[in-house]
C-alpha positions as CSV (number, residue, x, y, z in Angstrom):
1,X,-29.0,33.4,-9.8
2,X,-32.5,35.5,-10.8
3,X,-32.4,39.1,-10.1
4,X,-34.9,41.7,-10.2
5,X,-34.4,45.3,-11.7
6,X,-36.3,48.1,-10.2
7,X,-35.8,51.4,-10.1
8,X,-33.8,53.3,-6.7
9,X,-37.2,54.8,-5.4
10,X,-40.9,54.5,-5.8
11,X,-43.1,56.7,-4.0
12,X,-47.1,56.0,-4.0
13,X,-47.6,59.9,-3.0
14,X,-50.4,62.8,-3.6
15,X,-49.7,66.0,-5.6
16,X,-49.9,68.3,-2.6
17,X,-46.6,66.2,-1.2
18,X,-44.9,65.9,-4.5
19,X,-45.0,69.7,-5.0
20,X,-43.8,70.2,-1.2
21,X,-41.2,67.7,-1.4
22,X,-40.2,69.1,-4.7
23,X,-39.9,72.9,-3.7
24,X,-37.7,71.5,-0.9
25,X,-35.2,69.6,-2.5
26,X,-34.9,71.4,-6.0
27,X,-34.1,74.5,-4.3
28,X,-31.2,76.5,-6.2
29,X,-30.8,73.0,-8.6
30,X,-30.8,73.4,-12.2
31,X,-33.7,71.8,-13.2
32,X,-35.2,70.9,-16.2
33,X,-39.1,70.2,-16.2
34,X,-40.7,68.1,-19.3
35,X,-44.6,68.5,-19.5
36,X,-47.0,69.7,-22.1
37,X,-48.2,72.9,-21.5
38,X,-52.0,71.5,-21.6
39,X,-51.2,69.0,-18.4
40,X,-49.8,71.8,-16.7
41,X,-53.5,73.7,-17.0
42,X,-55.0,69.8,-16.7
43,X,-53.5,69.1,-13.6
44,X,-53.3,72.4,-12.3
45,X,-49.3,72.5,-12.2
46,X,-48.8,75.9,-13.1
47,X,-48.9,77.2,-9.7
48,X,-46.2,74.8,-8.8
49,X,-44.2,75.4,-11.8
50,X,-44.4,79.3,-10.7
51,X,-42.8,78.5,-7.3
52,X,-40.1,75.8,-8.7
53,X,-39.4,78.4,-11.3
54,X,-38.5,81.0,-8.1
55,X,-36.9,78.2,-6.2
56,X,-34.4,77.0,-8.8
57,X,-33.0,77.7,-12.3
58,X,-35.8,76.0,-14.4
59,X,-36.1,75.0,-17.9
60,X,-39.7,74.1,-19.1
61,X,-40.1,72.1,-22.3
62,X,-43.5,72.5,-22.8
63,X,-44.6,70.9,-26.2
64,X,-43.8,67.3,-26.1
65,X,-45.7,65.3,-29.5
66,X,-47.3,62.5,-29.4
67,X,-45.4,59.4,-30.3
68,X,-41.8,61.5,-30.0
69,X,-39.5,61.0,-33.4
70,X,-36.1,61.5,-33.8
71,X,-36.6,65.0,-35.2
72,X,-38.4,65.6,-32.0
73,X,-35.6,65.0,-29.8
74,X,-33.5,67.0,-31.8
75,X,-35.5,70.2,-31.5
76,X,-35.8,69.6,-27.6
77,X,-32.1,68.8,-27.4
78,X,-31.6,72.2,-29.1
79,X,-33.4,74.0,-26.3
80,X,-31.7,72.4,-23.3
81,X,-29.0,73.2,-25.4
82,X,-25.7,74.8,-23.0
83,X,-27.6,74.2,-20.2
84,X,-26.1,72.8,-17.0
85,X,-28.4,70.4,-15.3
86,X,-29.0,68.4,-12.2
87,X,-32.7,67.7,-12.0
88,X,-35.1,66.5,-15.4
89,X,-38.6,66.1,-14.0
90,X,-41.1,64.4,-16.6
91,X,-44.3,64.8,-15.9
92,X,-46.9,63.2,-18.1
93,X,-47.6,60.2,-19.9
94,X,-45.2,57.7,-21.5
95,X,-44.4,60.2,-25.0
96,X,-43.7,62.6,-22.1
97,X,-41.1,60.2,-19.8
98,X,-39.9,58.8,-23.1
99,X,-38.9,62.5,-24.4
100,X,-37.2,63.5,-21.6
101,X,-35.5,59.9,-21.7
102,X,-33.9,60.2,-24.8
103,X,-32.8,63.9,-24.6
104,X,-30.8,62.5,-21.7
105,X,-29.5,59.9,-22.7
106,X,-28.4,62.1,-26.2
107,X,-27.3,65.5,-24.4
108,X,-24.0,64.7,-24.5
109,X,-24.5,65.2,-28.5
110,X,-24.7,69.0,-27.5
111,X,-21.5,69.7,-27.1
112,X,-21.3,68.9,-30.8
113,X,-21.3,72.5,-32.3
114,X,-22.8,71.3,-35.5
115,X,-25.6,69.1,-34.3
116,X,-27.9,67.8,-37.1
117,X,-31.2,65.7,-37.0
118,X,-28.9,63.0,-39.2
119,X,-26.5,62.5,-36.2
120,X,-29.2,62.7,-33.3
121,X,-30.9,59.5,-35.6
122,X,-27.2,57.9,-36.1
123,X,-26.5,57.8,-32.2
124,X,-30.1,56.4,-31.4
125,X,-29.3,53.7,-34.6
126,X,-26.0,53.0,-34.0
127,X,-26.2,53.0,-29.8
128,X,-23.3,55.5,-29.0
129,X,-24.8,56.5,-26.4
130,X,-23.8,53.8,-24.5
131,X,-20.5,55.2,-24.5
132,X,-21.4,58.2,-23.0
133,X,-23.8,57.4,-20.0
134,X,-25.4,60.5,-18.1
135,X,-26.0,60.7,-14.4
136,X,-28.4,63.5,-14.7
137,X,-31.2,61.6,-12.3
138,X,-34.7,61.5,-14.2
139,X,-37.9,62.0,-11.5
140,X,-40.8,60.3,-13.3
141,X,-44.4,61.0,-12.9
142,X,-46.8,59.4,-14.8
143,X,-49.9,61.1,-15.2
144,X,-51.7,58.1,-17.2
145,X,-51.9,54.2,-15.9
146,X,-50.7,51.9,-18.3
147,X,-47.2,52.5,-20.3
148,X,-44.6,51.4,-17.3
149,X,-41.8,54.1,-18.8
150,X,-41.4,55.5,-15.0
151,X,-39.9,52.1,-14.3
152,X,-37.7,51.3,-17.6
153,X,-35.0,51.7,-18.7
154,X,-35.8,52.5,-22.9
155,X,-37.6,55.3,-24.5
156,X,-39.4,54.6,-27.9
157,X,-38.5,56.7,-30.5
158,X,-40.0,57.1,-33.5
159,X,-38.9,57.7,-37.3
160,X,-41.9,58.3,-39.4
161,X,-40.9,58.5,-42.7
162,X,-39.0,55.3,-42.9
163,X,-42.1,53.4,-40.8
164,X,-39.6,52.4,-38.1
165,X,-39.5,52.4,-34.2
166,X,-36.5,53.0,-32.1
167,X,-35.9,52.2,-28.4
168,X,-32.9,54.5,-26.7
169,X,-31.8,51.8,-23.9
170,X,-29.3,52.2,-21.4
171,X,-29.4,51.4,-17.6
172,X,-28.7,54.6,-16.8
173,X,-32.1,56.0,-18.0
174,X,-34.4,54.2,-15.9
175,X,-35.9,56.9,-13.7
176,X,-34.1,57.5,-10.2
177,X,-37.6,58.4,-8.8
178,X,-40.8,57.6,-9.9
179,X,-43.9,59.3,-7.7
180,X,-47.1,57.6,-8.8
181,X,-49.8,60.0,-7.9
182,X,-53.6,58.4,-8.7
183,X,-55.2,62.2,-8.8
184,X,-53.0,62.9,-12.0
185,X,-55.0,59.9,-13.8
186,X,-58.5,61.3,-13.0
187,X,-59.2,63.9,-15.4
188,X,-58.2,61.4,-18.5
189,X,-60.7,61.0,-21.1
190,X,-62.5,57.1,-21.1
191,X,-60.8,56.4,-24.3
192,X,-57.0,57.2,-22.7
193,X,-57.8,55.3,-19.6
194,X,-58.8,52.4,-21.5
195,X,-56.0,52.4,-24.1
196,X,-53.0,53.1,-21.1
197,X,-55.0,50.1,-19.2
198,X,-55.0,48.0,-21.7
199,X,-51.1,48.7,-22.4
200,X,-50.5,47.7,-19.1
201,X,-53.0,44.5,-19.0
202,X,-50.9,43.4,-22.3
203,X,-47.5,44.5,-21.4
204,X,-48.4,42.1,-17.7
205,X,-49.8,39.0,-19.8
206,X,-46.4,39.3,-22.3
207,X,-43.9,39.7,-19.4
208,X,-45.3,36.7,-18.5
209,X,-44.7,34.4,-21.1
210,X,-41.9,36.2,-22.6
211,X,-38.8,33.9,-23.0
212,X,-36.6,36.2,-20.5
213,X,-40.1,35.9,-18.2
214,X,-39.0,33.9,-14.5
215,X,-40.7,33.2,-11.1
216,X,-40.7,36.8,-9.5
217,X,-41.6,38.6,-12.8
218,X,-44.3,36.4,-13.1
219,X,-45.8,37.0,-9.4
220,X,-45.7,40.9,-10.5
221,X,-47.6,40.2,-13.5
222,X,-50.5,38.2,-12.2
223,X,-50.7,41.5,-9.4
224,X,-50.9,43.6,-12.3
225,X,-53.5,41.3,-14.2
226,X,-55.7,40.8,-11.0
227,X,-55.7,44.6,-10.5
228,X,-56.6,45.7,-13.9
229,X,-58.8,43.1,-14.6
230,X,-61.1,44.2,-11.6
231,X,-60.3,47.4,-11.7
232,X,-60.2,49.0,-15.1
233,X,-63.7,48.4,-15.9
234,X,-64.5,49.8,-12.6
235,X,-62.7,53.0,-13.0
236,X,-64.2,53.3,-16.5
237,X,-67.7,52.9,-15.4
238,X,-66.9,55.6,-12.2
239,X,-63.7,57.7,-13.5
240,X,-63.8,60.0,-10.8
241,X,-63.5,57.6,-8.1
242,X,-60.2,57.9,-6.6
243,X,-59.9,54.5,-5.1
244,X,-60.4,52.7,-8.4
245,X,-57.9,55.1,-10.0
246,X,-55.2,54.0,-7.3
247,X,-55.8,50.3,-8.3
248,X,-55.2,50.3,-11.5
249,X,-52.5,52.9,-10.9
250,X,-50.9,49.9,-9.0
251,X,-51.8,47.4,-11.8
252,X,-49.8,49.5,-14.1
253,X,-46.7,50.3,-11.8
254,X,-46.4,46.3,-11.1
255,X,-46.9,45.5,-14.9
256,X,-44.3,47.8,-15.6
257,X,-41.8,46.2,-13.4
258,X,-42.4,43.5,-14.5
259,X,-42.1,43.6,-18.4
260,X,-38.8,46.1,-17.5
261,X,-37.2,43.3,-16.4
262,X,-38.1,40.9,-20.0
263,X,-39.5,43.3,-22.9
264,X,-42.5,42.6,-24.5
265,X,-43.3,39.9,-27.2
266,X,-45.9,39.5,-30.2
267,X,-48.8,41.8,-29.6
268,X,-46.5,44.5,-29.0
269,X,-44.1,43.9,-32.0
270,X,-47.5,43.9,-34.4
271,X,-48.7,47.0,-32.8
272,X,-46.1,49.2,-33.8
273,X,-47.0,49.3,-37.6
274,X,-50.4,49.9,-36.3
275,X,-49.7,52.7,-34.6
276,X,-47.1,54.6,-37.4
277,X,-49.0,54.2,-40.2
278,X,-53.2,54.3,-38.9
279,X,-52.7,55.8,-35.8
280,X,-54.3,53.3,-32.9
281,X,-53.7,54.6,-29.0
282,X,-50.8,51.9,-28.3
283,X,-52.7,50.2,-26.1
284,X,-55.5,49.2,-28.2
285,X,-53.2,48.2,-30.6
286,X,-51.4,45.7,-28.6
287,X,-55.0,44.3,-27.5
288,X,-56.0,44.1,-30.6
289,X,-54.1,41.3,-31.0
290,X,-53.7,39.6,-27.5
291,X,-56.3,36.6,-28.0
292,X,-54.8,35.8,-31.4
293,X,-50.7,35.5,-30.0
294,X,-52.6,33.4,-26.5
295,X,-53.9,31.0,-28.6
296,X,-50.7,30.4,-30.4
297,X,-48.4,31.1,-27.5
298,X,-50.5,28.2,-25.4
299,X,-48.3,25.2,-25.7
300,X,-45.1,27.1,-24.7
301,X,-46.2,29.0,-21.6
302,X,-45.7,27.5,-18.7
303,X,-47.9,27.3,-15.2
304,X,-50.7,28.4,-17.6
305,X,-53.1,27.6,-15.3
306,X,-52.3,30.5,-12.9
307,X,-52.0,33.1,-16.0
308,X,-55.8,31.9,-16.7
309,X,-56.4,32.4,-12.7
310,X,-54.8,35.8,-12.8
311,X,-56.8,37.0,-15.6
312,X,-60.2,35.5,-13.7
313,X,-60.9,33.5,-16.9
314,X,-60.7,30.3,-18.2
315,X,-60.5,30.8,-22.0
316,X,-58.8,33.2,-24.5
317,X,-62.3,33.0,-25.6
318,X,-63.4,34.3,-22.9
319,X,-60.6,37.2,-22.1
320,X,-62.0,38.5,-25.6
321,X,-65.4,38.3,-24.1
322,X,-63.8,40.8,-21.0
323,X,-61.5,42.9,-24.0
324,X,-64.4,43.7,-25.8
325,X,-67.3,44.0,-23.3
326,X,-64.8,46.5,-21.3
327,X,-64.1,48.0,-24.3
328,X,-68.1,48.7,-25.6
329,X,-68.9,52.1,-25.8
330,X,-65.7,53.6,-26.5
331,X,-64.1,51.5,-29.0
332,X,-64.7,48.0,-31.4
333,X,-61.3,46.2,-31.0
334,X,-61.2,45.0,-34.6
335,X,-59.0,46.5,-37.1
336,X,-61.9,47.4,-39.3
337,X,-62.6,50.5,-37.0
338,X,-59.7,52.1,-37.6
339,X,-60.4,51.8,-41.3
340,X,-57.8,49.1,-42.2
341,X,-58.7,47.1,-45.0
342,X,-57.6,43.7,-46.2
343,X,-55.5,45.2,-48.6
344,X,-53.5,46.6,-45.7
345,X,-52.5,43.3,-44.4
346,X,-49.6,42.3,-46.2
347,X,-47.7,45.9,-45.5
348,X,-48.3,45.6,-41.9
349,X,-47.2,42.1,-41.4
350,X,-44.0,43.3,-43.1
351,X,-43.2,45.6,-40.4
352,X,-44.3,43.6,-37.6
353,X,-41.2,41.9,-36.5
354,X,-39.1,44.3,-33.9
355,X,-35.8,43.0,-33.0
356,X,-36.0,42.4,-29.1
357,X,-39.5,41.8,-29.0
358,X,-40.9,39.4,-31.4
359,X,-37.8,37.1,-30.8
360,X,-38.7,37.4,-27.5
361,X,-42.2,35.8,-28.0
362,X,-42.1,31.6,-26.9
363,X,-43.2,30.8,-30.1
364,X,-41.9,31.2,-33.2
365,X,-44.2,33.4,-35.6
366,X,-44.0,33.6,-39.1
367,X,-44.9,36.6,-41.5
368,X,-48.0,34.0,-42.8
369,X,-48.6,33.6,-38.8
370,X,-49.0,37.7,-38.7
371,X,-50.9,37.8,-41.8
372,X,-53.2,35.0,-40.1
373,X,-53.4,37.1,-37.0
374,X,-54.4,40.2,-38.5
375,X,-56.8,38.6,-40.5
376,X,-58.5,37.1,-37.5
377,X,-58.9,40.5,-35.9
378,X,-60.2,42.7,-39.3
């Protein structure tokens, strides 16, 4: 028997009902609120964040990096530090989400007098916090289209010195709420919107090939795929326009249900090294390579007709045609632009293969097959 995972609520809402809903219900909670204090000014939040500060006992984190590392976590943990807590509201894009993820799915280290960066990175290696599982309920709201964490149940985490990525995985962090609101995506710069769209177009296409893929995850992929596909250049071409930015707001929400229920493959195993040691937007890392894994994924995906049909083309050669003319202007999808040389190759094939989600691709690939890849895409 097939079952779906999705999370216990999922509200398709505007700002001016999320903040009176909010006020309502968090009344006299103890709440603790994870956004950067530049969305707050972004999104005009701080209003709201005035009132809910009146209404309840709040905690604001209000620096949350890019890309969160362990060390990360263990400074944030350190503030929410003796804290009671019923409520953690995230607010933000998926470093945001993922952040306040982790720190609750590690809070339970806190009662550890002597906490250390060492142990916060042991628990997150060595899964212990599967033993300890938190019903603090996590509200998600992404403020970007494209990453799917207000529907999973992992964080990535991040260890930059040793060049290696981290997921924090439990059931009991997928979001109880998540209140997808299409005004929070308007103000994004093109180059965001078309890295978090593009993270959501891949993470669709690779749910639905992906070994764990089966027939309901693959109806909410080719949603997502139609939607994006239309839509993102659209919204590109007229970011203010909220109708566009509700579309692919929906693209990303279905693509995120979808892969949540069967990981990611290829393109997103290779993009990791990409990200940690150049720096590429996630998104634009995992596209990067999308063609390339297609083509070699072809023989083993199944009703590959319809995956064509939902991407409205008939070709890999010509989904590269859509990457890169929806891409022109803001970005040339070959590793070249980000200043990678050939030299670079043989390093980042090394640390391409993520347990969980290369494994996961249909097809075997090699470390030759990466260094192929990458080669293709210089």
């Amino acid at each position: 028997m097939k079952q779906l995972k999705i999370p216990s609520s999922v509200f398709l809402t505007t700002a001016a009902e999320f903040y009176k809903t909010s006020l309502n219900e968090l009344k006299g909670k103890n709440v603790v609120l994870f956004t950067s204090s530049s969305n707050a000014k972004r999104l005009s939040l701080l209003h709201w964040i005035e009132l809910l500060s009146e209404n309840c006992s709040l905690t604001w984190i209000d620096k949350i990096p890019s890309n969160p590392t362990y060390v990360d976590v263990y400074n944030t943990l350190s503030k929410i530090r003796n804290r009671d807590i019923d409520v953690v509201i995230a607010i933000g894009g998926g470093s945001t989400i993922d952040m306040a993820k982790a720190c609750v799915g590690l809070n339970y280290l806190n009662a550890n007098a002597m906490l250390s960066k060492n142990d916060v990175l042991h628990c997150i290696k060595t899964k212990d916090y599967l033993e300890h599982p938190s019903d603090i309920p996590i509200y998600a709201v992404p403020t970007t289209a494209g990453t799917g964490s207000e529907v999973t149940q992992w964080a990535t985490v991040w260890d930059m010195h040793e060049k290696a990525k981290y997921s924090v995985d439990a059931a009991f962090l997928c979001p109880k709420r998540a209140y997808i609101i299409p005004e929070y995506t308007v103000t994004m710069p093109k180059r965001l919107t078309l890295s978090t769209g593009l993270d959501a177009l891949c993470q669709a296409v690779e749910a639905y090939w992906a070994k764990s893929t089966n027939c309901m995850v693959k109806e909410l992929s080719k949603t997502a795929m139609k939607l994006i596909v239309e839509y993102l250049p659209k919204v590109l071409s007229e970011p203010e326009c909220l109708y566009y930015r509700e579309k692919v707001c929906l693209g990303s929400l279905f693509s995120g249900l979808a892969f949540s229920n069967t990981r990611t493959t290829a393109c997103h195993s290779i993009s990791y090294p990409l990200t940690m040691i150049f720096g590429i937007e996630h998104g634009i890392a995992c596209a990067l390579s999308l063609t390339k894994v297609f083509e070699i994924n072809l023989p083993a995906i199944e009703e590959v007709d319809e995956l064509f049909d939902a991407l409205g083309v008939s070709s890999t050669d010509e989904l590269q045609e859509w990457l890169d003319k929806t891409a022109s202007g803001i970005i040339d999808l070959r590793l070249s632009s980000f200043g990678i040389q050939e030299k670079d190759i043989p390093r980042i094939a090394e640390l391409s293969f993520t347990l969980g989600r290369m494994d996961n691709n249909p097809v075997e690939i090699t470390y030759d097959t990466v260094k192929d890849i990458l080669m293709d895409v210089l």
